[in-house]
C-alpha positions in Angstrom: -37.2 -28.9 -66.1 -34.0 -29.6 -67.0 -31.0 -27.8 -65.7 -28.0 -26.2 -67.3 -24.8 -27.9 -67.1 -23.0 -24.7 -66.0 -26.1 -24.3 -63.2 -25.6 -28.0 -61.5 -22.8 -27.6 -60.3 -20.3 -24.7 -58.7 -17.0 -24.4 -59.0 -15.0 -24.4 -56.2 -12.3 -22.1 -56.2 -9.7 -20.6 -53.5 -8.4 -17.4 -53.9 -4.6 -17.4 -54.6 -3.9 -15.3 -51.5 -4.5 -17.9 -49.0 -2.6 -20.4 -50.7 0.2 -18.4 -50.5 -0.4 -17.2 -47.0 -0.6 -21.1 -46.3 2.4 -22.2 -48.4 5.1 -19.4 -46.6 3.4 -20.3 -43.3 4.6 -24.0 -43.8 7.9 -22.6 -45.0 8.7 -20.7 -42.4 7.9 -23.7 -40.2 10.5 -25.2 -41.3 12.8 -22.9 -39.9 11.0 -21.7 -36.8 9.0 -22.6 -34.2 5.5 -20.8 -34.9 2.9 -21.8 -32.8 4.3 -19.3 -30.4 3.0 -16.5 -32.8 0.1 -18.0 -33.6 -1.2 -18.3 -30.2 -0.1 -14.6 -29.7 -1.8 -13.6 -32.7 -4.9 -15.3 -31.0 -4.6 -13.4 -27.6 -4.4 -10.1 -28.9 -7.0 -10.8 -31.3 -9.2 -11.9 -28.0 -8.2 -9.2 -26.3 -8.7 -6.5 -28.6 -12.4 -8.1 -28.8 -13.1 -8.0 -25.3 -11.0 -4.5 -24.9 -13.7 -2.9 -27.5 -16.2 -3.1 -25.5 -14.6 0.2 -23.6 -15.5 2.2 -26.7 -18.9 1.5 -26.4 -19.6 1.1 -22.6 -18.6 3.5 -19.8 -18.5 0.9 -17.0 -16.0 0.0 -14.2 -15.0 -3.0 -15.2 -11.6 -4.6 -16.4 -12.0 -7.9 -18.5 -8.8 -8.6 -20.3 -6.9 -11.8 -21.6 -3.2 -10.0 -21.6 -2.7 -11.5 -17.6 -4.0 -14.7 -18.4 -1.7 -15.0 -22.1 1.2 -13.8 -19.6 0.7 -16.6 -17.4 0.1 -19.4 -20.0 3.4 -18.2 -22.4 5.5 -17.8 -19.3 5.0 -21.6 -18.1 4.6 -22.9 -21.6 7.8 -20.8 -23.6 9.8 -19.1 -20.7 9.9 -15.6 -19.0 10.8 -13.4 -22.1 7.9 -15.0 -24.0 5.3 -14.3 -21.1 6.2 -10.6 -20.6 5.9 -10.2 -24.3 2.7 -11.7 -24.6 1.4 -9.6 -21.8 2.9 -6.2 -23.4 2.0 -7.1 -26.8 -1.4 -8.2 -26.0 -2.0 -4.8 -24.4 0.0 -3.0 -26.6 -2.6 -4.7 -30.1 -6.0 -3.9 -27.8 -4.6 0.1 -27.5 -3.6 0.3 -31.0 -7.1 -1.4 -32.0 -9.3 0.6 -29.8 -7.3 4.0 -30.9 -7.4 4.8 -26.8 -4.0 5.3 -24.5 -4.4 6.2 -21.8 -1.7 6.6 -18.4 -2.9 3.4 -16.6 -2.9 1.5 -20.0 1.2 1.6 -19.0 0.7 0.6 -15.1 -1.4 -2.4 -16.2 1.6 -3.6 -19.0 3.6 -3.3 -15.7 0.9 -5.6 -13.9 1.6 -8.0 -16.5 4.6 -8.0 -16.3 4.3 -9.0 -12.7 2.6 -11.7 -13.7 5.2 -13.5 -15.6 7.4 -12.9 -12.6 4.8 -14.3 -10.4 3.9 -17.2 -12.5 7.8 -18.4 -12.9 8.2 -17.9 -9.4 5.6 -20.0 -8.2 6.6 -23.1 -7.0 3.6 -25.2 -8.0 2.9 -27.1 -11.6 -0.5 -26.6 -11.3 -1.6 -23.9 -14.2 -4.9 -23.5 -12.3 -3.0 -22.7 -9.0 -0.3 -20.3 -10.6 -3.3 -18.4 -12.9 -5.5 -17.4 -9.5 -2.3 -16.7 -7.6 -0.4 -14.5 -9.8 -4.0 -12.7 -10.9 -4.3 -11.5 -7.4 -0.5 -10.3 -6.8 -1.5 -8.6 -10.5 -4.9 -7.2 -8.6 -3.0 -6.4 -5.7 -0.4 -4.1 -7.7 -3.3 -2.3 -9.8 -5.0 -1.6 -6.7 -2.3 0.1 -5.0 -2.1 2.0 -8.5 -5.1 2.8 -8.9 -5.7 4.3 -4.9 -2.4 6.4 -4.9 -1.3 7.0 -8.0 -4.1 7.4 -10.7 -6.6 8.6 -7.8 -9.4 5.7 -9.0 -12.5 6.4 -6.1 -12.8 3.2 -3.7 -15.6 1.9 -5.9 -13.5 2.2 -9.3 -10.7 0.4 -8.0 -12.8 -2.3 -6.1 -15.3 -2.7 -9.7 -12.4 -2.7 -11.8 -10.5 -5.5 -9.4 -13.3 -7.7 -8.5 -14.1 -8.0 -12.5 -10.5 -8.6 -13.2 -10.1 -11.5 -10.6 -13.5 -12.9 -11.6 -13.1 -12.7 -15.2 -9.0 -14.2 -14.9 -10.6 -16.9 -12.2 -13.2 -18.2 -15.2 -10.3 -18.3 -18.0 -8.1 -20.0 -15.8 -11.2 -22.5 -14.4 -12.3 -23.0 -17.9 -9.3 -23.1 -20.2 -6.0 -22.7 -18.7 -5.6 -26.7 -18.6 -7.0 -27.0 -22.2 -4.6 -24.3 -23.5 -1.7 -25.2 -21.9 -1.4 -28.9 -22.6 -2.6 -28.0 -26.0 1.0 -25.4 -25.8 2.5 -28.2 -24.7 2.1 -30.6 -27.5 2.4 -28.0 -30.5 
């Protein structure tokens, strides 16, 4: 049987859009550093992801990447850059998940903490800084979370114990990756 010429073979096509997209992103590289953005854009992407799973699960437990993007941005692109990253992060996961609530505000202040911590720190190891300023961050929130938003014991010890585990694993897995990969772009 013998095929159709038009049938062979498919014609590959882009869509106009994305070479545009492409083309103004390399223009606008030429004027500014954007690798900063992009890895933003790819926190609060990841942490509107992992920040969803509040709409569908009722459970005690904080997983977030807006402390870990603090950290990383504050070592990698300065102070203002980390406090940023850990405001806006927050700030995309609230708008995403269409939920604000009061201790949405005391955690963008836990962030905050953390890009003081992590340019306070006197270390250069990423791994170090991450687990250290992650429990100052934990330490705030609990104090929060006992006397001010009235969390039970259990809330505020689930919702810290999660937090330093899941920050622990980012920073155990991927702080060094991301960073020297910061670094070099």
């Amino acid at each position: 049987m013998k095929l159709k010429r038009s049938m062979k073979y498919k014609k590959f096509s882009i869509d106009r859009k994305y070479i545009i997209m492409g083309l103004a992103l390399a223009l606008v590289s030429m004027f500014i550093d954007i690798w900063p953005f992009v890895f933003l854009s790819l926190f609060c992407f990841l942490n509107s992801m992992v920040l969803s799973i509040d709409r569908y699960v009722s459970a005690p437990v904080d997983l977030e990447f807006s402390t870990f993007s603090a950290i990383l941005f504050t070592k990698v692109y300065g102070l203002p850059w980390g406090i940023a990253a850990g405001l806006i992060t927050k700030l995309v996961a609230m708008l995403y998940n269409k939920r604000v609530t009061v201790d949405h505000f005391f955690m963008m202040g836990g962030y905050t903490i953390a890009a003081f911590a992590a340019s306070m720190i006197p270390v250069n190891n990423i791994l170090v800084i991450g687990i250290i300023a992650t429990l100052i961050v934990n330490l705030y929130i609990f104090f929060i979370s006992k006397f001010i938003t009235m969390l039970s014991f259990y809330e505020t010890l689930m919702y810290g114990s999660s937090n330093v585990i899941f920050n622990t694993v980012l920073f155990i897995g991927f702080s060094e990756f991301l960073y020297k990969l910061m670094i070099f772009l």
